[in-house]
VOGU-3710 file (C-alpha; in Angstrom, 3 decimals, decimal comma):
1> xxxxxxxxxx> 69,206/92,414/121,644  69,723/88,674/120,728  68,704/87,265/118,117  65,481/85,587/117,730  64,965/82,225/116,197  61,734/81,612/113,763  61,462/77,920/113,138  63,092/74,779/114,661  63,887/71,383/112,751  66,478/69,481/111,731
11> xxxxxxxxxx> 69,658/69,485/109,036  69,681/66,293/107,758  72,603/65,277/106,174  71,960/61,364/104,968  71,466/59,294/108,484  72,791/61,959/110,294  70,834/64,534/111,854  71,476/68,260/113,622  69,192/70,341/115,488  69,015/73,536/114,464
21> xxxxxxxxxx> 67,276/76,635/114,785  66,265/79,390/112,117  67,204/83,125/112,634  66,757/85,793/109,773  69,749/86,950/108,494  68,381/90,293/107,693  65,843/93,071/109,438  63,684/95,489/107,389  64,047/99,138/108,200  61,666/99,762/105,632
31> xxxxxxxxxx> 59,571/102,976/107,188  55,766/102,797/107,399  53,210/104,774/107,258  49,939/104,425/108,927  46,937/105,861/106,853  44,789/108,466/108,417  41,714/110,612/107,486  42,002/114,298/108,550  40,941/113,591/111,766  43,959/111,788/112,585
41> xxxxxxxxxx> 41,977/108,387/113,048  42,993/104,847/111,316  41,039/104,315/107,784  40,383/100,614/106,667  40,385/99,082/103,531  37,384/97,382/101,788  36,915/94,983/99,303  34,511/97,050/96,855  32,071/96,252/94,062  34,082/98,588/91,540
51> xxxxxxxxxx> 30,227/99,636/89,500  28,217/100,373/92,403  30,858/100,854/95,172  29,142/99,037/97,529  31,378/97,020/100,231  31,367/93,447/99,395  30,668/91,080/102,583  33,762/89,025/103,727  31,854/85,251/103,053  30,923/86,647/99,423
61> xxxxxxxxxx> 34,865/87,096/98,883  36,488/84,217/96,585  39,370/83,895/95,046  40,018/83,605/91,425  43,019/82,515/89,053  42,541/83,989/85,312  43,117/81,563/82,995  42,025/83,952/80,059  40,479/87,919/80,152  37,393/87,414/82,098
71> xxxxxxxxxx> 37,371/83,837/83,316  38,426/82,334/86,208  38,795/79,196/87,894  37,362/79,653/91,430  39,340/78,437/94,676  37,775/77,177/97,428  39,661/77,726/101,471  39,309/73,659/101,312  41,080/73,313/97,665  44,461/75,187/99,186
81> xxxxxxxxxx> 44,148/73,004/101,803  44,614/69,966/100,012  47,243/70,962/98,539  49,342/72,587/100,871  52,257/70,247/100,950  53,086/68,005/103,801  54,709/69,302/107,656  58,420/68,324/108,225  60,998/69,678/110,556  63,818/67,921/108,189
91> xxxxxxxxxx> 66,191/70,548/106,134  67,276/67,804/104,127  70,874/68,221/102,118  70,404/66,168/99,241  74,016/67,166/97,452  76,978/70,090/97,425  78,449/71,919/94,962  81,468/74,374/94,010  80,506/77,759/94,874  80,397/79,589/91,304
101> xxxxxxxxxx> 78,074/76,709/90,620  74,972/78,768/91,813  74,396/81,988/89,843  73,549/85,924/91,896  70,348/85,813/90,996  69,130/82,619/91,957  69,601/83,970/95,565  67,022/85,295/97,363  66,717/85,736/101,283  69,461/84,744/103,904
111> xxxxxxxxxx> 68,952/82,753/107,294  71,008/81,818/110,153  71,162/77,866/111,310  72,062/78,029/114,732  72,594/74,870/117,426  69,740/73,448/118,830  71,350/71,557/121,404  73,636/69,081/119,472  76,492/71,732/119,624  79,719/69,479/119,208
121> xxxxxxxxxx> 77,706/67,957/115,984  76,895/71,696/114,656  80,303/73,349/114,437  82,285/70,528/113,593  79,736/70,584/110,062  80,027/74,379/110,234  84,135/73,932/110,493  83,977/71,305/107,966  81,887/73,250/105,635  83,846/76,561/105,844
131> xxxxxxxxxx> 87,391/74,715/105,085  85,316/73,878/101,563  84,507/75,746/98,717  81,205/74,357/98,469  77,362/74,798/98,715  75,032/71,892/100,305  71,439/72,108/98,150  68,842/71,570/100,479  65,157/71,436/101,085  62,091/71,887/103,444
141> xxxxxxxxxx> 59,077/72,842/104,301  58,202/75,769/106,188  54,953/77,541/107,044  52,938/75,124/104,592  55,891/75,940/101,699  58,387/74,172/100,258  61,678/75,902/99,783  65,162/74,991/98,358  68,462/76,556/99,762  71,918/76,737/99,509
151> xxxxxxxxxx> 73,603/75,807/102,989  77,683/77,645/103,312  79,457/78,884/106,643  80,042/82,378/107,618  82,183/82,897/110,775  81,875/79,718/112,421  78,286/79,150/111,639  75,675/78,146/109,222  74,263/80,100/106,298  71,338/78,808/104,687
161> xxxxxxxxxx> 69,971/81,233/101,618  66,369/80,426/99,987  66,802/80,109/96,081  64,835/81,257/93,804  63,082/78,621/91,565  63,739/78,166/87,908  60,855/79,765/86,071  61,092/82,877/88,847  65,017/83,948/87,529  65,357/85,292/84,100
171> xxxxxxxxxx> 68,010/84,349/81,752  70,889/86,345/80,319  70,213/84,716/77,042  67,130/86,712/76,630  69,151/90,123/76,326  69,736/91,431/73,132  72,236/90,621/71,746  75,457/92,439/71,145  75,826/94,496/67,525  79,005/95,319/65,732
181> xxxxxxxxxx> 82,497/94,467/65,584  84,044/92,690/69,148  86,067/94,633/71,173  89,361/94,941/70,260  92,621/93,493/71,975  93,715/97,379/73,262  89,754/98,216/74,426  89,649/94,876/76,832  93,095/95,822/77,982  91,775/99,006/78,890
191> xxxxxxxxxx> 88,886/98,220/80,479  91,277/96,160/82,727  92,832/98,993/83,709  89,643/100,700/84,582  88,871/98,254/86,583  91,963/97,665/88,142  92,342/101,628/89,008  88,753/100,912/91,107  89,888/98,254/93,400  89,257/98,354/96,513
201> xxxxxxxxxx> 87,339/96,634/99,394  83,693/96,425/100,654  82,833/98,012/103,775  79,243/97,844/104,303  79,586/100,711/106,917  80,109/102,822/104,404  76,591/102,277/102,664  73,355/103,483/104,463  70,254/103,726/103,244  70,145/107,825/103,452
211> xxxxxxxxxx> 66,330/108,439/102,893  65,487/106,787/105,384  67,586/107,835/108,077  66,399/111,856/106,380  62,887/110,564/107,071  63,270/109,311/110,324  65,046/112,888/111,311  62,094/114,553/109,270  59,941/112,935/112,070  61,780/113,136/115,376
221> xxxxxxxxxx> 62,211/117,051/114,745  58,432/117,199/113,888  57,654/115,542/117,029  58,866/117,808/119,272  57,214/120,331/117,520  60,151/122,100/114,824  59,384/122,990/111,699  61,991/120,992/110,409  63,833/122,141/107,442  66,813/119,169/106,003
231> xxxxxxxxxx> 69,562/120,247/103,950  69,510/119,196/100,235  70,840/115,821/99,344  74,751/115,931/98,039  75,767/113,537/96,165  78,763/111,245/97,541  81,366/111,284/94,545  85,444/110,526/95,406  87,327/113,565/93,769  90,856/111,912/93,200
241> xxxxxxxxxx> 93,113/112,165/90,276  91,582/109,046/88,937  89,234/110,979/86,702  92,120/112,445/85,096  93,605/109,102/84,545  90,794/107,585/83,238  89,957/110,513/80,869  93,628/110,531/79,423  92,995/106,532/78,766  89,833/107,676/77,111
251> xxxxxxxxxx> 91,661/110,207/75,212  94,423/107,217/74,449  91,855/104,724/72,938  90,230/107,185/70,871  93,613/108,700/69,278  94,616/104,802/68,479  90,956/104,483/66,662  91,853/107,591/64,580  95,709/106,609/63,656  94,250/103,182/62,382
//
């Protein structure tokens, strides 16, 4: 099935401008549950008084921020309003930068830019932009929220990844810090060779997400009226000399600790 696109604007790149469309990157295959009584018939939720457990009429529902235990400051539909920031269709790049400049865990969700039309425009900036180590910053506003992104190329086309905002990602200067003597000389060299006895490539074929495809089996067989019963879960572990080797390196570092 092709891929759907979510939101149309514009890359703006100083004067210049590019049509674009958005397309998710990603697709959930989270599995969901409805929730049923015994009957088999849809429950609903309601908003409760928690004391008398009475349900609490939709106009009488507000919302609150707590500023301190037990007060709030009371929002009002028409106060969001006001402040919901202003509409554009512009995805504006304001500068780039080298790659390694943006830390993992500033990342957050990926997107798609494709052509909108302007196609000789697009790909010669997708072209251009995959011959370069580099990340455009950019920002918009989508769906009354204003987002900031890191724009690459990834097979011919554009990539553009929300980012997470500053006070959201948390620093690795707030992890305790490390105790005792540094490593020595021999223990980095050997966890170099640890590492270098892993290497290998990514194939993302190779990684499924195993519940749920156990879950969704779970269900088809109970459908059709089995009593299904799933083997038990094995866990996937390479058996290859390379424990041996990295045991006798173990065994290697710990004799040298003892000699000195």
């Amino acid at each position: 099935m092709a891929a759907r696109a979510i939101w149309k604007g514009n890359l703006k790149l100083g004067t210049t401008k590019v049509p674009v469309k958005l397309y998710s990157a990603i697709e959930d295959k989270t599995v969901r549950f409805h929730i049923l009584d015994s009957g088999r018939k849809r429950v609903k939720q309601h908003m409760i008084e928690p004391e008398t457990g009475e349900d609490v009429p939709e106009p009488e529902i507000r919302k609150g921020y707590e500023v301190e235990p037990g007060r709030f400051v009371i929002l009002e539909e028409s106060d969001l309003e006001s402040l919901k920031p202003k509409a554009s269709r512009d995805i504006e790049v304001s500068s780039f930068v080298p790659l390694e400049a943006i830390e993992q865990q500033y990342y957050e969700r990926p997107y798609y830019l494709g052509p909108d039309g302007d196609e000789k425009n697009y790909f010669a900036l997708a072209e251009a932009l995959g011959n370069q180590e580099r990340e455009g910053i950019a920002h918009w506003t989508m769906r009354n929220k204003i987002y900031t992104g890191a724009l690459g190329a990834q097979d011919g086309y554009l990539v553009l990844s929300t980012l997470r905002n500053a006070e959201e990602v948390v620093s690795a200067a707030q992890l305790p810090k490390p105790g005792g003597t540094p490593p020595s000389k021999k223990e980095i060299e050997l966890a170099k060779h640890l590492v270098g006895m892993l290497e290998g490539e990514f194939d993302p074929a190779e990684y499924k997400n195993e519940y749920r495809e156990r879950v969704m089996e779970f269900i088809a067989k109970k459908a059709k009226g089995h009593a299904p019963r799933l083997s038990a879960v094995k866990t996937k572990r390479k058996t290859t000399s390379l424990d041996s080797a990295l045991a006798k390196s173990i065994e290697s570092l710990k004799k040298g600790k003892r000699a000195a």
